[in-house]
C-alpha positions as CSV (number, residue, x, y, z in Angstrom):
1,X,0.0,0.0,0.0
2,X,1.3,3.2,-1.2
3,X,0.6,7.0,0.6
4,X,0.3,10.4,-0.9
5,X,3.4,12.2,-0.5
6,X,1.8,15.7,-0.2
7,X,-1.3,14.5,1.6
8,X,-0.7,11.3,3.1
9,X,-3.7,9.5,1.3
10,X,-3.9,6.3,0.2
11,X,-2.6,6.0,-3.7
12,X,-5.2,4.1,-5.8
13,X,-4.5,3.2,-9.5
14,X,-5.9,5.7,-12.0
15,X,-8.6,5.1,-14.0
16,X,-7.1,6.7,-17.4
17,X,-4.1,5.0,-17.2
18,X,-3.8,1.9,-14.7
19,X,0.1,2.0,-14.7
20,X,0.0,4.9,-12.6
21,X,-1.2,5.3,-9.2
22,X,-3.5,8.6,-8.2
23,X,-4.3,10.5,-5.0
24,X,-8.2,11.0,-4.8
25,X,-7.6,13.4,-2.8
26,X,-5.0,16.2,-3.7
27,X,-4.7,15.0,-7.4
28,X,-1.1,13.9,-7.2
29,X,0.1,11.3,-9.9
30,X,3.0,9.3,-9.7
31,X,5.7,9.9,-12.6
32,X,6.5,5.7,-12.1
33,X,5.3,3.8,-14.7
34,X,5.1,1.0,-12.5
35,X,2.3,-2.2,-13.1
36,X,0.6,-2.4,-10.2
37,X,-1.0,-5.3,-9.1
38,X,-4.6,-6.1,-6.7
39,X,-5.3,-9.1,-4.8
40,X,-7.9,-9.7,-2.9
41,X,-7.1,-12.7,-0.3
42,X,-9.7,-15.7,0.9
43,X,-9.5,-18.3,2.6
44,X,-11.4,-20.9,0.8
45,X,-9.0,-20.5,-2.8
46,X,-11.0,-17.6,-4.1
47,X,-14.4,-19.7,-3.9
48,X,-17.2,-18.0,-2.3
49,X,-20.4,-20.1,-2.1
50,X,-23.3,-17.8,-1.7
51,X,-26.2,-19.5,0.6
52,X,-28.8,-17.3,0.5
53,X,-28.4,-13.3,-0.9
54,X,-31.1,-11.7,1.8
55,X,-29.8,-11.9,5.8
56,X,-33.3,-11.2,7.8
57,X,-32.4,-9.8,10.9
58,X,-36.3,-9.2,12.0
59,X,-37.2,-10.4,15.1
60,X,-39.4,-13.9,14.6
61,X,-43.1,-14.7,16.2
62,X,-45.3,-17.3,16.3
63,X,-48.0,-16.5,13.5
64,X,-49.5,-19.0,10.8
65,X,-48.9,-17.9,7.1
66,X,-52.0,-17.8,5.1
67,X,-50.5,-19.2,2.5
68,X,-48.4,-22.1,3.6
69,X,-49.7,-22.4,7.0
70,X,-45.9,-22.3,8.4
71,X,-46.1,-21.2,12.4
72,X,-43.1,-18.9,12.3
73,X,-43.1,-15.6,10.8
74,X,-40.8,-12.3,11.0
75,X,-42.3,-9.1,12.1
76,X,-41.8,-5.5,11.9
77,X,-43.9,-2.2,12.6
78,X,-44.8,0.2,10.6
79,X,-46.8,3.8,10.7
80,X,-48.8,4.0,8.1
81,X,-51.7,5.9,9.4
82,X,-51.7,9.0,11.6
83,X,-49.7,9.6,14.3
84,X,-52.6,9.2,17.2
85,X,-53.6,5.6,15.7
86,X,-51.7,2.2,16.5
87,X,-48.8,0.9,14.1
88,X,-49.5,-1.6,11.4
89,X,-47.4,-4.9,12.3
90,X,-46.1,-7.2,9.2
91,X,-45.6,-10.0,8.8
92,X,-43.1,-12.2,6.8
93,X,-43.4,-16.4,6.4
94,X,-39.8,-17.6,7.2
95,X,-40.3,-20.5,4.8
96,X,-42.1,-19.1,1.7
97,X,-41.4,-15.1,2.1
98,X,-45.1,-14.3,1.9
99,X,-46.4,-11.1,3.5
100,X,-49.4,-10.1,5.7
101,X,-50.2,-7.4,8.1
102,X,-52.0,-7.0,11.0
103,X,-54.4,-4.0,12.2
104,X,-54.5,-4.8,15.5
């Protein structure tokens, strides 16, 4: 990792002209005509298994989906009326996504 000699930033490549490395910040460009090279380090030899793209991080109830009829559900609340009425809670199934709410 290289620094910005006027500005101490951190030197990235430039996008004109990859050989040279570029402050962001100040505008200074190297004169070196150096290749530079990125890596990117993982542990598992550069293979990344993706499980599932969406990481709920709702808190989870005991509700029946209409739909499936699955007894665990995540839920959230929501104003969607006016301030002096009670918050709308949703509803999400944790096995087929589907979403209901509740006017309780």
């Amino acid at each position: 990792m290289m620094f910005c000699p006027k500005c101490k930033s951190i030197l990235l490549p430039d996008k004109i002209n990859p050989k040279r490395i570029r402050c962001n910040n100040c505008g200074y460009t190297s004169r070196d005509k150096k290749g530079i090279v990125l890596k990117e380090k993982s542990k598992s030899g550069g293979k990344i298994e993706v499980i599932d793209k969406t990481i709920e991080t709702l808190p989870k109830t005991e509700s029946e989906c209409p739909k499936c009829e699955n007894k665990q559900a995540y839920y959230w609340l929501n104003q969607t009326r006016s301030s002096d009425e009670a918050e709308t809670q949703f509803f999400m199934c944790v096995k087929c996504k589907h979403r209901w709410r509740s006017y309780d």
